[in-house]
N, C-alpha and C positions, 0 to 999 in steps of 0.2 A: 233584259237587254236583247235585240237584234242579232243573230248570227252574223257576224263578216263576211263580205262576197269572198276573201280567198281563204277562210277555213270554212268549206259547206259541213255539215253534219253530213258521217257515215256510221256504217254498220259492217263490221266483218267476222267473221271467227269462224272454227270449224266443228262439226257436230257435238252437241252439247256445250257447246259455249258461243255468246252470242256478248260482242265487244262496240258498242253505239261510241259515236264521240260528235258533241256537238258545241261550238265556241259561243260563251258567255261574257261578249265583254275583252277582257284583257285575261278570261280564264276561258278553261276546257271544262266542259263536263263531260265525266266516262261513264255510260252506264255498262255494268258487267253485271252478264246473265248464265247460271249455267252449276259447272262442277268447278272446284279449281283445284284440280290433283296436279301432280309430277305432269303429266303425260300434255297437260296445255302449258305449265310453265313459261316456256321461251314466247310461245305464245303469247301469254297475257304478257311478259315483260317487252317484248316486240311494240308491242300495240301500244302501253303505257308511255313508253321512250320518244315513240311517233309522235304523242299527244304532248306528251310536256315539251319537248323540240319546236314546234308547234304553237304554243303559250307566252302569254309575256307574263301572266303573273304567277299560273300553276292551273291543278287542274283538282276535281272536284268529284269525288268519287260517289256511283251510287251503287251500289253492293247489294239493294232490296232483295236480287231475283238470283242472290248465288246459293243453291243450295246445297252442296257442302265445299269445304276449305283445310285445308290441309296447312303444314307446315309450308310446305315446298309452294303453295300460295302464297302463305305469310311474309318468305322470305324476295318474293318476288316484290310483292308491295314495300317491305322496306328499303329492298334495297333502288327503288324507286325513289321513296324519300328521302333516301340518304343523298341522289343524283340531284334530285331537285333544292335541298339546302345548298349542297356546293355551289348552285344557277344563281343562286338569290329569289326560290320559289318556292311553292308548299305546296302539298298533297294531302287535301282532307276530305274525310267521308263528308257525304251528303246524310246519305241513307243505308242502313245496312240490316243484312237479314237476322236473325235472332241465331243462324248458325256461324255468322262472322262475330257477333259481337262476343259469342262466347271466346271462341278461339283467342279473339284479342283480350280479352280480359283475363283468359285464364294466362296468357305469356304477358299480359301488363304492358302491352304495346297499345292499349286504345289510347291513351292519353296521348301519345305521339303523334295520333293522324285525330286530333281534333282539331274546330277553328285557333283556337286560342292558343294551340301551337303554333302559329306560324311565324313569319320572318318578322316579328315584332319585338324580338325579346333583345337580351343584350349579347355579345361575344360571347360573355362568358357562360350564358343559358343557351345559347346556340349549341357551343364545344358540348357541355352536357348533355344536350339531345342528340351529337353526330354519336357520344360515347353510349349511348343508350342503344341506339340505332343499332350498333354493331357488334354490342353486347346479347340483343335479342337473336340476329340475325347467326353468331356462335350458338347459337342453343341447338339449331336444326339438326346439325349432326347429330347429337347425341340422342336428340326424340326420331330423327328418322334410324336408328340402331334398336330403340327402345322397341319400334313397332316391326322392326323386322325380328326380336326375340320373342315377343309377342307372335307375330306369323308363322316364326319355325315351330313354336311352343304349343302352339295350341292349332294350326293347320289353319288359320284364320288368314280372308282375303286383306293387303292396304286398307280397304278405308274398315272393315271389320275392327283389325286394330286399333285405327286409329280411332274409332268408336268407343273400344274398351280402356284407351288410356284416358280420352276425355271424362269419360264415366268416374273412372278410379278417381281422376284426378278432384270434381268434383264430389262425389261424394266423402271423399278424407279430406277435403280444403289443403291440398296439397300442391304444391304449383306443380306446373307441368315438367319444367325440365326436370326438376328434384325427384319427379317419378320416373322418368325415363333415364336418369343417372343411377338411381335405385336397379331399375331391372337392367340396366348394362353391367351393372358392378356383380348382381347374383350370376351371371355368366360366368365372368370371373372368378368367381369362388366366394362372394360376401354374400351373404344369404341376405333376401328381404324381407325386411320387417312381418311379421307375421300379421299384422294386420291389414296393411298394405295384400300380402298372398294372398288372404282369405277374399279381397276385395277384388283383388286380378280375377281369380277364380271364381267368384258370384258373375261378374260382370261377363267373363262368358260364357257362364251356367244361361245367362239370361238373355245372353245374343241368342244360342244356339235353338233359347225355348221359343224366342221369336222368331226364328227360322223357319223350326218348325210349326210352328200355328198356322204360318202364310203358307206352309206347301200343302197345309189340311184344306 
């Protein structure tokens, strides 16, 4: 469909993230390019806010070009959708990079921002999706503690971390907050699982060996 003369298509963001919006119709499409760490946050949420305000029906996310994504991303996109059920609108990917679909699969939020989630379901499948919504978007705290135990622990950068939780977490089939509730609780005094350990500890045996190859 045509762009509207009073939504033109723009492009804005700051180094390392690059945020398109162009009107589809009675939708938005967003294309987002880039990192989505903490440090863009307000950022991408800024932007997304702009866009759905903006929409009559919702807006249409493309994620191809984000190459990595963090919590503190994820929680931005929810809690986007959470604003856009309230409207009576939906937020669902288009397209997404193979570093987002992990992250959402491994928190079990990709079914959230499909088509078939949207404002078609009943009251009471709606309520179940806000209660979902906000059950994901609780998780952050606890995996952003998990990768700052992980940083103090091993002198590892943010996304290093958050590198070696996705790893662990993938290779034990382990969700992700249950790994990061794991390593906040051995803080505390409950030791983690020893197979779980051995895996923390592989995983940045093999950060560090990649490290160093690339300074060779």
């Amino acid at each position: 469909m045509p762009e509207s003369e009073d939504r033109p298509s723009a492009t804005v963001g700051s180094p390392g993230l690059t945020i398109g919006t162009a009107a589809d119709g009675d939708r938005t499409r967003v294309s987002v390019a880039g990192e989505l760490g903490l440090e863009v946050g307000e950022e991408l949420r800024g932007a997304l806010r702009a866009a759905l305000a903006h929409t009559d029906e919702g807006l249409d996310l493309d994620l191809s070009g984000v190459s990595f994504c963090d919590c503190s991303g994820l929680n931005v996109l929810l809690a986007v959708r959470e604003q856009a059920l309230a409207e009576g609108k939906s937020v669902t990917l288009d397209r997404i990079s193979s570093v987002v679909e992990r992250l959402l699969s491994l928190t079990g939020t990709l079914p959230l921002f499909l088509p078939a989630a949207g404002m078609n379901g009943t009251e009471q499948e709606l309520g179940v999706e806000v209660v979902q919504l906000r059950r994901a978007m609780q998780t952050r705290p606890t995996i952003d503690l998990a990768r700052g135990v992980l940083m103090a622990s091993f002198g590892l950068s943010p996304q290093d971390a958050w590198e070696v939780l996705v790893a662990v977490s993938q290779r034990t089939n382990t969700k992700l907050y249950r790994l990061a509730d794991g390593l906040v609780e051995a803080v505390r005094g409950d030791p983690l699982p020893e197979p779980l350990r051995r895996e923390v500890a592989a995983a940045v045996a093999r950060l560090a060996a990649a490290g160093t190859a690339e300074a060779d």
